[in-house]
Structure formats: structure tokens, C-alpha cells
MMTF fields as JSON, N, C-alpha, C and O atoms, coordinates in Angstrom:
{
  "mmtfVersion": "1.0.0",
  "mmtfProducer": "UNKNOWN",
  "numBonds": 315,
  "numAtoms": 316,
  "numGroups": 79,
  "numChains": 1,
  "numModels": 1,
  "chainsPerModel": [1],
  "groupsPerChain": [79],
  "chainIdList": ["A"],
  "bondAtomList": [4, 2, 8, 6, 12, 10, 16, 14, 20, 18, 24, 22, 28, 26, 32, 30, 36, 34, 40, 38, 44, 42, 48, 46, 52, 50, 56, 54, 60, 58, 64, 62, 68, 66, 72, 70, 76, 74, 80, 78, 84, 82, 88, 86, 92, 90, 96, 94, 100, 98, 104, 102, 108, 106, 112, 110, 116, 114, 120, 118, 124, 122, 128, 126, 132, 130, 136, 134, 140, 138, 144, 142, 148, 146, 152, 150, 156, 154, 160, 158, 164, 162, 168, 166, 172, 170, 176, 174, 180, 178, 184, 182, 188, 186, 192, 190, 196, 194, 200, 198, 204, 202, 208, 206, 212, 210, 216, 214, 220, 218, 224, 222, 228, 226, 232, 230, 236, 234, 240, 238, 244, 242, 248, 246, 252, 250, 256, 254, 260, 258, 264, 262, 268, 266, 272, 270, 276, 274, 280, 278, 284, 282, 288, 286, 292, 290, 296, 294, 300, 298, 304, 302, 308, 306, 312, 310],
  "bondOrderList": [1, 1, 1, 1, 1, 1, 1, 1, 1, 1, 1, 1, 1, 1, 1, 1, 1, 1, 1, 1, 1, 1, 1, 1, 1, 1, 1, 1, 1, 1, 1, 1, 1, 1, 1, 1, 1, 1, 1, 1, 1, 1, 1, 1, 1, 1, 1, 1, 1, 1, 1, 1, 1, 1, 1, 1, 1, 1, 1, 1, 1, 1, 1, 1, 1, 1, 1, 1, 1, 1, 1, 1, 1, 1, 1, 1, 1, 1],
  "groupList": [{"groupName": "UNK", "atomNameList": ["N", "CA", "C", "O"], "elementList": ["N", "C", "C", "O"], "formalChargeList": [0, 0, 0, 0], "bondAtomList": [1, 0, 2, 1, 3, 2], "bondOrderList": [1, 1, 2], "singleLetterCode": "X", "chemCompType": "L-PEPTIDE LINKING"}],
  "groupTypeList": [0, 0, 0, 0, 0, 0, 0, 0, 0, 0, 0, 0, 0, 0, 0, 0, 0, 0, 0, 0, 0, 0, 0, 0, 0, 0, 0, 0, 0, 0, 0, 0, 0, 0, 0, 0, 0, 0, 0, 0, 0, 0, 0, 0, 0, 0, 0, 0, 0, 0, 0, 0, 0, 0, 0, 0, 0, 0, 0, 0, 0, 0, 0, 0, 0, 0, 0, 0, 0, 0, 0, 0, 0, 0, 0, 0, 0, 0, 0],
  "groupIdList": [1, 2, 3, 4, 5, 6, 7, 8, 9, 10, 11, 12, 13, 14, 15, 16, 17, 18, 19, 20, 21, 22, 23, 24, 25, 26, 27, 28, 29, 30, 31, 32, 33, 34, 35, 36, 37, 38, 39, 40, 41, 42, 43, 44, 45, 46, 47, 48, 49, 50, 51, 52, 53, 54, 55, 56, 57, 58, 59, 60, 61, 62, 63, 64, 65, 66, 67, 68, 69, 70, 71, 72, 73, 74, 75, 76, 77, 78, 79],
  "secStructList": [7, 7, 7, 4, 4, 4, 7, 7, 7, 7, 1, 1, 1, 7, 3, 3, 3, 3, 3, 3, 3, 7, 1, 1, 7, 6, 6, 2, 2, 2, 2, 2, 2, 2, 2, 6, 6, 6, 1, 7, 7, 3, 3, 3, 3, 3, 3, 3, 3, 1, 7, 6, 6, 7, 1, 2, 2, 2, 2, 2, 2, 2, 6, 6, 7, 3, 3, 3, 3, 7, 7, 7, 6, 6, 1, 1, 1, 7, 7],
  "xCoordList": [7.591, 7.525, 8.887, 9.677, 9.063, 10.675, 10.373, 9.459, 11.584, 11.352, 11.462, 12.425, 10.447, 10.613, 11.832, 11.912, 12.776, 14.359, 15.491, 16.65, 14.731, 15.624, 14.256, 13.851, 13.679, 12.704, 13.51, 14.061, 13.568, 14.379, 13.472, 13.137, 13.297, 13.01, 13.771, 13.56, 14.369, 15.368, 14.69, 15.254, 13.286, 12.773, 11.95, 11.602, 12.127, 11.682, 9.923, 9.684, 8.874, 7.971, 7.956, 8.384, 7.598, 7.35, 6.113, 4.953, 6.881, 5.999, 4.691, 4.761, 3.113, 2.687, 1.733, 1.013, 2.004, 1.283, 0.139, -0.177, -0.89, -1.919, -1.512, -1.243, -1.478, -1.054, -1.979, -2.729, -1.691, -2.792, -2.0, -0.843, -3.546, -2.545, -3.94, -4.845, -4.189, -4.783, -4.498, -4.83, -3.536, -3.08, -2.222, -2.438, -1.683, -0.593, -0.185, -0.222, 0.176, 0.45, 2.399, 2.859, 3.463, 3.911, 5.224, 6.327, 4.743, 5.318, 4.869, 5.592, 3.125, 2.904, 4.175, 4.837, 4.331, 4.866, 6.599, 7.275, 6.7, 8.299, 7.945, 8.596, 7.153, 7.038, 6.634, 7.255, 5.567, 5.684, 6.945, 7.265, 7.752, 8.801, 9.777, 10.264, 9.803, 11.106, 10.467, 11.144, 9.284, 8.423, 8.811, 8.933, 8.916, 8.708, 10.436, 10.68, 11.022, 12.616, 13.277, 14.395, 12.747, 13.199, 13.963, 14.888, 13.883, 14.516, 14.036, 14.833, 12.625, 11.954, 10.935, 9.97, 10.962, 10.21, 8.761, 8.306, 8.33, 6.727, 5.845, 6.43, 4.686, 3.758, 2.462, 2.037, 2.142, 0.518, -0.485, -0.772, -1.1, -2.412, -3.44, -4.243, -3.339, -4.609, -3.868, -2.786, -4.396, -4.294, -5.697, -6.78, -5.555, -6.491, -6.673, -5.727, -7.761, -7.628, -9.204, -10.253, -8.875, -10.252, -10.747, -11.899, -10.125, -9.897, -10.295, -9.375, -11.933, -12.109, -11.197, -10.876, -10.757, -10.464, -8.749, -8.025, -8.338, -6.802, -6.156, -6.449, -4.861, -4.172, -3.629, -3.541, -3.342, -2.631, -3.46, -3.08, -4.91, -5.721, -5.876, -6.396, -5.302, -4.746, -3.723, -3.614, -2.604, -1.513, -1.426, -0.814, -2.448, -2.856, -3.615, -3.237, -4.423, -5.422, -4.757, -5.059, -3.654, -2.488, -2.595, -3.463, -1.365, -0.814, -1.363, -0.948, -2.432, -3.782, -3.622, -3.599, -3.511, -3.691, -4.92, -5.156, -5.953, -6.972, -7.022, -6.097, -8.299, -8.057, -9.271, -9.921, -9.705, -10.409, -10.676, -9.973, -11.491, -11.825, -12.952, -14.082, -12.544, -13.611, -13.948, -13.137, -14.601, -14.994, -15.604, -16.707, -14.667, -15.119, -15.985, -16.007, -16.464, -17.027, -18.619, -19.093, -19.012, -20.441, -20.561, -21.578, -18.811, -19.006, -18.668, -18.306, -18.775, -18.587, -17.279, -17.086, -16.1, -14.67, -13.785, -14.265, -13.318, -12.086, -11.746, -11.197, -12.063, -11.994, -13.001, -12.857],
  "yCoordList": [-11.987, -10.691, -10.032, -10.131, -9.35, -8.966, -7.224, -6.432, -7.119, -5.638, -4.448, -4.496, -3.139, -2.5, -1.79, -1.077, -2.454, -1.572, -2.569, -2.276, -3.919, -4.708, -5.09, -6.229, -3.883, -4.179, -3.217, -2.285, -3.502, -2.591, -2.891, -3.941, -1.63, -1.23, -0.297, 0.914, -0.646, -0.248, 0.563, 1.425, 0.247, 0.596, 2.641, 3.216, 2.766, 4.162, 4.147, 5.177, 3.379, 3.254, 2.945, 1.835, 3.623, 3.184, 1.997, 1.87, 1.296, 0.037, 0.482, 1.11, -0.3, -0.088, -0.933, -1.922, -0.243, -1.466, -0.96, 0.219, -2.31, -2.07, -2.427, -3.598, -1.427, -2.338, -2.443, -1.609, -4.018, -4.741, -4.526, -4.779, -3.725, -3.404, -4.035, -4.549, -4.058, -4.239, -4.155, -5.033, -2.722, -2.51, -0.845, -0.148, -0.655, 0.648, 0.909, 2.093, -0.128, 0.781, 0.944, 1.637, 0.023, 0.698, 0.375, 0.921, -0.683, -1.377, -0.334, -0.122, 0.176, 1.099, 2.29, 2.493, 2.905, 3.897, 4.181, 5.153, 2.844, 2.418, 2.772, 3.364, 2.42, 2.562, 4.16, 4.837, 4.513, 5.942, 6.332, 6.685, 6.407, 7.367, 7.612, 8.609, 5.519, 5.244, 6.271, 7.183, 5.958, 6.427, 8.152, 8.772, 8.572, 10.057, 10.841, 12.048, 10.166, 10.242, 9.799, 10.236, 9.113, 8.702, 7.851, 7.825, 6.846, 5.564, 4.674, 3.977, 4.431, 3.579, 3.885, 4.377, 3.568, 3.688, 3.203, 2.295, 3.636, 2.832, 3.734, 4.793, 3.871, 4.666, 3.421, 2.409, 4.06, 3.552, 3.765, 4.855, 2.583, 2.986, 3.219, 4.151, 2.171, 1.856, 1.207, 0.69, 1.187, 0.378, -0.243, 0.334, -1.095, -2.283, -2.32, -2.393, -2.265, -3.353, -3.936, -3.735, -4.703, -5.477, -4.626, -4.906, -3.689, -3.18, -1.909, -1.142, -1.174, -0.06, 1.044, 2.108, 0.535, 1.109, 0.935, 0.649, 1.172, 0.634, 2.365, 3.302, 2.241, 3.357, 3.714, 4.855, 2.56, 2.846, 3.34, 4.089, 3.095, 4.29, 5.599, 6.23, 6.15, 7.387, 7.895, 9.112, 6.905, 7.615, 7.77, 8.606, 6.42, 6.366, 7.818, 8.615, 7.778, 9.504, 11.006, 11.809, 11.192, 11.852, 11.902, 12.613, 10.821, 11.099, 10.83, 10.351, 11.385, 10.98, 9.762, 10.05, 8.782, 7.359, 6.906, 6.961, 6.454, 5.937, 4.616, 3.805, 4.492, 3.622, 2.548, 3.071, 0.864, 0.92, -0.541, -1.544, -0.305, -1.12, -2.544, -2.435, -3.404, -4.607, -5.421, -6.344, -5.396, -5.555, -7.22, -7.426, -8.387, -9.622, -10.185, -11.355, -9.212, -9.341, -10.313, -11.148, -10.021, -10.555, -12.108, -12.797, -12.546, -13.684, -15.218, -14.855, -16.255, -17.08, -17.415, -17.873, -17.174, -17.407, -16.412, -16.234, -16.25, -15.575, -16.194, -15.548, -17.57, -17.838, -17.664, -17.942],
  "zCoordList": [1.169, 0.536, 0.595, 1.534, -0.516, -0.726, 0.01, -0.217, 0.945, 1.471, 0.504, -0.261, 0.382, -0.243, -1.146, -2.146, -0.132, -0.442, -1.217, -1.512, -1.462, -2.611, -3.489, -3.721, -3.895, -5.377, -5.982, -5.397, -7.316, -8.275, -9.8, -10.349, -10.11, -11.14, -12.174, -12.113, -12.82, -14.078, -15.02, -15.694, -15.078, -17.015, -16.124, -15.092, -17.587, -17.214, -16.72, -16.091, -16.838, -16.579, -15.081, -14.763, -14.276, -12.886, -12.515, -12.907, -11.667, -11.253, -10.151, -9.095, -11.076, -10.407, -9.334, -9.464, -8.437, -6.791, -6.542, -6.695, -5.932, -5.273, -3.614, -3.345, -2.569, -1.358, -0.263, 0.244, 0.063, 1.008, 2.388, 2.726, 3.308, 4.284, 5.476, 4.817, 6.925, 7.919, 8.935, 9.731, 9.445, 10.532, 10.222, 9.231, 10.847, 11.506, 9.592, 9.259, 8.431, 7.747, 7.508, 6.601, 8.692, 8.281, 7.299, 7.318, 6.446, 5.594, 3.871, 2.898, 4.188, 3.636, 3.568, 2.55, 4.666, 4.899, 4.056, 3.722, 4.016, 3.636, 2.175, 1.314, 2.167, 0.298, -0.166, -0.986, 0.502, 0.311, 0.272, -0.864, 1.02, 1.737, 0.37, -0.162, -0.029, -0.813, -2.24, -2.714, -2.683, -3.946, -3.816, -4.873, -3.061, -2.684, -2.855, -2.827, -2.958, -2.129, -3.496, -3.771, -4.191, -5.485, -5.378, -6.19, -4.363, -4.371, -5.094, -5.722, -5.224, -6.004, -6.615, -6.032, -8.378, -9.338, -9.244, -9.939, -8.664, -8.128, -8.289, -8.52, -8.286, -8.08, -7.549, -8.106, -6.265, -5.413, -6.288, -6.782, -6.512, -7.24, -6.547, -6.553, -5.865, -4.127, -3.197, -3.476, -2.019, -1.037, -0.519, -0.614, -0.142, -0.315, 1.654, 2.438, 1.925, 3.387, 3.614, 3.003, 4.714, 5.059, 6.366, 6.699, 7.128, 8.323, 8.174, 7.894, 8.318, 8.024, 8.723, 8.193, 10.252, 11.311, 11.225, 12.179, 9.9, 9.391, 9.365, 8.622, 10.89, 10.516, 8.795, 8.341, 8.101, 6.915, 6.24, 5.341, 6.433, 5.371, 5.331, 4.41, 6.609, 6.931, 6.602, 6.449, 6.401, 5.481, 4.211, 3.547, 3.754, 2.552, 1.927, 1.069, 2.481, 2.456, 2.249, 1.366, 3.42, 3.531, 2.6, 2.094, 1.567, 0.484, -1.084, -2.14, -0.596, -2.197, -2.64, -3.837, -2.623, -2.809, -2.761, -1.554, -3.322, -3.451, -2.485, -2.449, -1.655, -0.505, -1.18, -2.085, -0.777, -0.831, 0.32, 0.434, 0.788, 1.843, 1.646, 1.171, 1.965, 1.421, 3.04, 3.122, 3.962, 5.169, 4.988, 4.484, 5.502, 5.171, 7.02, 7.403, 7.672, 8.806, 8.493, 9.264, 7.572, 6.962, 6.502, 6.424, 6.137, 5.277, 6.637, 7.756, 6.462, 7.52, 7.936, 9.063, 6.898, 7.53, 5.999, 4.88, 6.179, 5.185, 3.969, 3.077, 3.832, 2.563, 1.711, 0.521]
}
């Protein structure tokens, strides 16, 4: 995965991400910050996790981002 801070977007349409997160969030956070700060042309559509109990859906929430959680505890292995 390429770090938030060598994605580049040129075109006037901002790029848009769904981000998969299952923990603290704070790879999330990088992207907010950069999106917010006007470093990068992005806009969050959702963030995605498997982890109801996921700090990043809290920052996600914070910053109105649509969260949505898919809990694979039910199925027999992850694939």
C-alpha cells in the first residue's frame, strides 16, 4: 500500500476512497488530516471494518464519514 503522502491526484475531481480499517485507525487518521489540510484531493466515502470495537470508527464518526461494519465472527474462517 502506497502511504497516503505519495498518492497524488492532479485532476480537479477529488479521488474517491472507501477505507478498510480494524484497529486504532491511524493510517485512517493520515488521510483525514492530509484531505482536511488540502494536501490531498480525496474525499472518504466510508470506512469499512470487520471490528465493531474499531477505534477508527470513532474518528471516522468524528468526522461524518459513513462507517460500515461487516462482523465475519459467524462465518468458519475469513475466506
Amino acid at each position: 500500500m502506497r502511504s497516503p503522502d505519495r498518492v497524488m491526484n492532479t485532476s480537479k475531481n477529488p479521488c474517491v476512497l472507501a477505507v478498510l480499517v480494524s484497529g486504532n485507525g491511524s493510517n485512517l487518521q493520515v488521510f483525514i488530516d492530509k484531505i482536511e489540510s488540502g494536501e490531498l484531493n480525496a474525499h472518504i466515502a466510508c470506512v469499512i471494518s470487520n471490528n465493531p470495537d474499531a477505534f477508527a470508527l470513532s474518528r471516522a464518526t468524528r468526522h461524518n464519514i459513513p462507517v460500515v461494519v461487516h462482523e465475519n465472527r459467524g462465518f468458519k474462517g475469513r475466506r
